[in-house]
C-alpha positions as CSV (number, residue, x, y, z in Angstrom):
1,X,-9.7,-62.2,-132.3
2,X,-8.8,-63.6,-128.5
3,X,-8.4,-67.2,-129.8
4,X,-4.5,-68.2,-131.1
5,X,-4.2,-71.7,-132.7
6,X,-1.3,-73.2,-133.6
7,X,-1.6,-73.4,-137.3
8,X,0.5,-75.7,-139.6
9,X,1.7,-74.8,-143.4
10,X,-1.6,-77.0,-144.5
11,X,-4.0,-74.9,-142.4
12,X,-2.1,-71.9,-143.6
13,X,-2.2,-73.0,-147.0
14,X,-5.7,-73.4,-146.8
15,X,-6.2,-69.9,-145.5
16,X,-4.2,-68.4,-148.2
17,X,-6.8,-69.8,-150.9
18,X,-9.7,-69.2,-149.3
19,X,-8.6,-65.5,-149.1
20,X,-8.0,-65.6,-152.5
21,X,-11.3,-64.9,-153.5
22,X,-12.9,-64.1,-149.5
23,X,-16.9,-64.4,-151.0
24,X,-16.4,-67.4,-153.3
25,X,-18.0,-70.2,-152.4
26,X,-15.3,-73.1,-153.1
27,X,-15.8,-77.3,-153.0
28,X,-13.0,-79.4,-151.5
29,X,-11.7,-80.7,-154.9
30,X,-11.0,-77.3,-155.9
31,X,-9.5,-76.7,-152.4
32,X,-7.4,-80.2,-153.0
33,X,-6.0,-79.0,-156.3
34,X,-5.5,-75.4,-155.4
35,X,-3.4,-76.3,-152.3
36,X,-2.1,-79.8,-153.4
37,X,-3.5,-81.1,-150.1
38,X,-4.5,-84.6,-150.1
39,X,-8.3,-85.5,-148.5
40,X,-6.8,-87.2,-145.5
41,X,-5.1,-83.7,-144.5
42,X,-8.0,-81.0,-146.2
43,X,-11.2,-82.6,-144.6
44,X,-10.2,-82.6,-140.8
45,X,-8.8,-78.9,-141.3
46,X,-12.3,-78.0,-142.9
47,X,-14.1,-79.4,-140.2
48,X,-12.2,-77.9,-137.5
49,X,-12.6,-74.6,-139.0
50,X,-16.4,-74.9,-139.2
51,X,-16.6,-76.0,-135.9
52,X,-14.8,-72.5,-134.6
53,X,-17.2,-70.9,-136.3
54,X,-14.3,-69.1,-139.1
55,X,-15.8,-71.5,-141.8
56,X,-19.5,-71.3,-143.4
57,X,-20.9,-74.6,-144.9
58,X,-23.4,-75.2,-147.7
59,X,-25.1,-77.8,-150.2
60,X,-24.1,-76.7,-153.6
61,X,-27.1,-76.0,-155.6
62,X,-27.2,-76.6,-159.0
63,X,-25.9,-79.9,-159.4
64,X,-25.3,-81.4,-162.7
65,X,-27.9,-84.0,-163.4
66,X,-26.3,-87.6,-162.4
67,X,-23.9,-86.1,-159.9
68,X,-24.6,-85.9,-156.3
69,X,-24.3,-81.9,-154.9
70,X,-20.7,-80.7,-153.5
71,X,-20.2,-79.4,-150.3
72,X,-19.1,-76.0,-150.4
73,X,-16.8,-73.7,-148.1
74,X,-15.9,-70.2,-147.2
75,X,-14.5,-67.9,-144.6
76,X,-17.0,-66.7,-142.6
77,X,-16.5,-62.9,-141.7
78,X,-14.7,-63.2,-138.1
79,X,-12.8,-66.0,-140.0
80,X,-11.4,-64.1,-142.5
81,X,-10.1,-61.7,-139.9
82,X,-8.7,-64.1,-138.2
83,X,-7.6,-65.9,-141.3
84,X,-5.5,-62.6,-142.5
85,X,-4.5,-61.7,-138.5
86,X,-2.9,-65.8,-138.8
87,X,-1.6,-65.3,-142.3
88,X,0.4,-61.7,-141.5
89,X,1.7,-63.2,-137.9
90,X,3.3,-66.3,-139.8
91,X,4.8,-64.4,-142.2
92,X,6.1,-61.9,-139.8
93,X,7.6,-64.9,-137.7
94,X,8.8,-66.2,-141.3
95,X,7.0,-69.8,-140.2
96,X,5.3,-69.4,-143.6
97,X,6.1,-67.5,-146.8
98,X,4.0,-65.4,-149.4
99,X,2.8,-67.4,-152.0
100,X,4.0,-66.4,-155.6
101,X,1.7,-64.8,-156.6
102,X,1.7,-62.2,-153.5
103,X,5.4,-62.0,-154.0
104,X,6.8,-58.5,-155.1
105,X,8.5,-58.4,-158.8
C-alpha cells in the first residue's frame, strides 16, 4: 500500500461507511446522511479518492422516472485495503475512534 496520506476525521469518516458494506454501491446523499458530512466537505474527498484510483465511479441505473440518475461510489479493491490499513493505523495512534457500532459491549 506504499502511498500514506494524511487523512482527516471526514476522510476517515468516509472510510468507515464505505466499509460498512465494502460491495454496495452508495450515492453521495446517502454518504451525506450516514456521515453528517456536508456537500462542500463529501464531494472533494470523493473526488480525490477516485482520482487515486481507491474509489470506483458509476451512473446509477434505474432511475426513477422524473429524476435525473445518482452518481454512485465504492471502494475499489486496493482501496479498501488501504481504506482498513488507514482505518486500523488511526485508531492505533488514537487520531480517530471506533464508531459505536464497532465498539465492544
Amino acid at each position: 500500500m506504499g502511498i500514506r496520506l494524511r487523512n482527516s476525521r471526514q476522510t476517515l469518516l468516509l472510510l468507515e461507511a464505505f466499509l460498512s458494506n465494502p460491495s454496495h454501491w452508495i450515492h453521495g446523499y446517502a454518504l451525506s446522511q450516514a456521515t453528517d458530512l456536508a456537500s462542500g466537505t463529501l464531494y472533494p474527498i470523493l473526488m480525490r479518492l477516485e482520482k487515486l484510483g481507491w474509489l470506483e465511479t458509476r451512473w446509477e441505473q434505474d432511475s426513477k422516472p422524473g429524476r435525473p440518475p445518482r452518481h454512485l461510489y465504492r471502494l475499489s479493491a486496493n482501496g479498501r485495503e488501504w481504506a482498513r490499513a488507514e482505518l486500523r493505523a488511526a485508531r492505533e495512534s488514537r487520531f480517530f475512534r471506533q464508531s459505536a457500532s464497532e465498539v465492544p459491549r
